[in-house]
Residue frames as qw, qx, qy, qz and C-alpha x, y, z in Angstrom:
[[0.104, 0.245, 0.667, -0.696, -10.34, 25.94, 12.75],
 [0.058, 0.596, 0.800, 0.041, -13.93, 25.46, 11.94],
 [0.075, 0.337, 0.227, 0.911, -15.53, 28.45, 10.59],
 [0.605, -0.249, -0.742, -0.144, -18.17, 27.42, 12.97],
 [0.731, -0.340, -0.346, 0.479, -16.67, 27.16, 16.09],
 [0.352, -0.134, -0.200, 0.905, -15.33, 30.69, 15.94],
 [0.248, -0.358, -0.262, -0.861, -18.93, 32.05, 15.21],
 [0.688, -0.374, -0.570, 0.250, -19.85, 29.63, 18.28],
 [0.591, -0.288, -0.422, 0.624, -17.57, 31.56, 20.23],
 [0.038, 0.181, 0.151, 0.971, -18.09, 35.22, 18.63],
 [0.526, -0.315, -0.738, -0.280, -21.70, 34.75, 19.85],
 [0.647, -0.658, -0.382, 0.051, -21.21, 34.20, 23.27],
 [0.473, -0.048, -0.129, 0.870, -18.67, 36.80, 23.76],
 [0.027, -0.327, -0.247, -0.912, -21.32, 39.10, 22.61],
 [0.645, -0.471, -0.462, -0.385, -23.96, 37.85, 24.61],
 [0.703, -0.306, -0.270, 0.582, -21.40, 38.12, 27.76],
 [0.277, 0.077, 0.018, 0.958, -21.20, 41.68, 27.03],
 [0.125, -0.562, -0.648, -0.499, -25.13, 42.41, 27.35],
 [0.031, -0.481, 0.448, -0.753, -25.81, 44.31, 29.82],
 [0.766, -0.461, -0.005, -0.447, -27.82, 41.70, 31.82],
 [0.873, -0.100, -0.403, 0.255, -25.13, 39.98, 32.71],
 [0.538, -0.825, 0.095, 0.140, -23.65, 40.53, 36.68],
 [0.336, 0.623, -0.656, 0.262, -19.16, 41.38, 36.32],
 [0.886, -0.409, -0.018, 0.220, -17.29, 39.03, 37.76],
 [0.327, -0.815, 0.403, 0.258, -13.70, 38.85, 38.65],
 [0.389, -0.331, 0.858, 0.056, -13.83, 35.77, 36.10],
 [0.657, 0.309, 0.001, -0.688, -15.13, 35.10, 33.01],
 [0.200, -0.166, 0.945, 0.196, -14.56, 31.20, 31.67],
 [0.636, 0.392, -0.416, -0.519, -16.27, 29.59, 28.59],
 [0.507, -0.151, 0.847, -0.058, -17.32, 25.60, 29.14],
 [0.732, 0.232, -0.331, -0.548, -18.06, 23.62, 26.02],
 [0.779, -0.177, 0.582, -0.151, -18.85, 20.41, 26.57],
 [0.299, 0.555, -0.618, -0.470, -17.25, 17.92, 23.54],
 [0.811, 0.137, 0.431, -0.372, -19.71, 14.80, 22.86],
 [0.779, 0.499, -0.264, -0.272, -18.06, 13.78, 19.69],
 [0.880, -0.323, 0.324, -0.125, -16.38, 10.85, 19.17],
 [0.683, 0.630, -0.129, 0.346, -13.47, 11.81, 16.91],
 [0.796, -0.028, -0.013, 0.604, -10.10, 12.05, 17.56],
 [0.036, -0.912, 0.032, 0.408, -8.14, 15.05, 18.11],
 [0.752, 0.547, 0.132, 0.345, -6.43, 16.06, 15.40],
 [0.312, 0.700, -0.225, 0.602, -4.59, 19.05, 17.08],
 [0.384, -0.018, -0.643, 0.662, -2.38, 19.47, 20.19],
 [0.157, -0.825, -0.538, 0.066, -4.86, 21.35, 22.24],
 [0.243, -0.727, -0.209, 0.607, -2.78, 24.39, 23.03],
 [0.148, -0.104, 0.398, 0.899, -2.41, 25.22, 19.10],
 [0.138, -0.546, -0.724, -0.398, -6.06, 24.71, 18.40],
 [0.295, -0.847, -0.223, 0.381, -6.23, 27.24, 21.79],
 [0.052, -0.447, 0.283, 0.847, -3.57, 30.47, 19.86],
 [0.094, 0.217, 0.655, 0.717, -5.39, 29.60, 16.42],
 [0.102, -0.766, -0.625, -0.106, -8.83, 30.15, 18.22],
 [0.308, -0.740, -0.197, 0.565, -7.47, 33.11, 20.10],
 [0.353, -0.359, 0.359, 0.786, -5.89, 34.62, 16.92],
 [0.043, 0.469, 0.746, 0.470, -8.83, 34.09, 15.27],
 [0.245, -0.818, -0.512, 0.090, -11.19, 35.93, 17.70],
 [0.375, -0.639, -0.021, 0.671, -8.76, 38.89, 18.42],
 [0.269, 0.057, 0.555, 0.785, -8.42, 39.27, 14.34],
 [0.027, -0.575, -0.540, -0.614, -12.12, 39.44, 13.68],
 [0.317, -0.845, -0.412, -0.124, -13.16, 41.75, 17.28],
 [0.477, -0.238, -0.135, 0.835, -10.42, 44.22, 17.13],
 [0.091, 0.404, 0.389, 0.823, -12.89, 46.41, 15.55],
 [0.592, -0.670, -0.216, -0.392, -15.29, 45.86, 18.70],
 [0.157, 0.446, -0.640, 0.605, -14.88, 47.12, 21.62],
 [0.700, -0.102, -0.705, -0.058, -15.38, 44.96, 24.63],
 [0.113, -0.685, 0.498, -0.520, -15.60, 45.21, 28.03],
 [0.676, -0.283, 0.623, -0.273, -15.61, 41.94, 28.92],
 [0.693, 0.334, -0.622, -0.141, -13.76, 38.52, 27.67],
 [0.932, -0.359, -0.040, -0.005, -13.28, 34.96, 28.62],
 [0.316, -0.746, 0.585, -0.025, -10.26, 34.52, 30.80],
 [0.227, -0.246, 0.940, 0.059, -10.02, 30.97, 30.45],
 [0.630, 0.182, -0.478, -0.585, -11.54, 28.17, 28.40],
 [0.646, -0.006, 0.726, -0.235, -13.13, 24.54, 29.82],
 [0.600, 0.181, -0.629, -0.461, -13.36, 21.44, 27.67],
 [0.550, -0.178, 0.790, -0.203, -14.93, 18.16, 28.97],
 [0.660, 0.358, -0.275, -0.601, -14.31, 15.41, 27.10],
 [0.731, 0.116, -0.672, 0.024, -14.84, 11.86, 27.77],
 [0.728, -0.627, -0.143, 0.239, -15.59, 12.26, 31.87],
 [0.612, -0.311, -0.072, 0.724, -12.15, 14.44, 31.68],
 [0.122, 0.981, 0.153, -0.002, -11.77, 18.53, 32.05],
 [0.585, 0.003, 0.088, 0.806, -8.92, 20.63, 30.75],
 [0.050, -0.948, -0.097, 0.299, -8.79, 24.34, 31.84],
 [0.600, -0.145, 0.071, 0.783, -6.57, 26.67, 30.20],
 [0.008, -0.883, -0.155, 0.443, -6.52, 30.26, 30.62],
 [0.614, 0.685, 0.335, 0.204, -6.10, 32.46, 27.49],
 [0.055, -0.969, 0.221, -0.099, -3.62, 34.98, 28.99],
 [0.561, -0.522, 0.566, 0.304, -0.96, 32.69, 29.40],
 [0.703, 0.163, 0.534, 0.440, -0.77, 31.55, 25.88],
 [0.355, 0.927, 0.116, -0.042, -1.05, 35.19, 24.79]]
């Protein structure tokens, strides 16, 4: 996993915690994927490696507020999957 990608996500986790932002009941993370490569990984390991990543480096911070579930659209097609089932 892209060193990248999990500073991508570390980022807006913080910036979801600011206090100008309103609570919901729901918090969900859309990235939109424009490239034009191939997946190389099943999606739902490339979903625990990100999650195992993010939970490794912000167990030191505390949080009151994470994404439930992750959007991807790629190629005209969305795929939801929520981060608490694959926990």
């Amino acid at each position: 996993m892209g060193s990248f990608i999990i500073h991508a996500v570390e980022n807006k986790l913080i910036s979801l915690n600011q206090p100008h932002f309103q609570s919901a009941d729901e918090y969900e993370l859309l990235v939109y994927d424009n490239s034009h490569l191939a997946i190389m990984l099943h999606v739902k390991e490339a979903l625990l490696l990100l999650q195992r990543s993010l939970q490794a480096k912000l167990k030191a911070v505390s949080l009151k507020r994470e994404f439930d579930c992750l959007s991807v659209i790629h190629s005209d097609e969305l795929n939801r999957f929520h981060f608490r089932s694959y926990e």
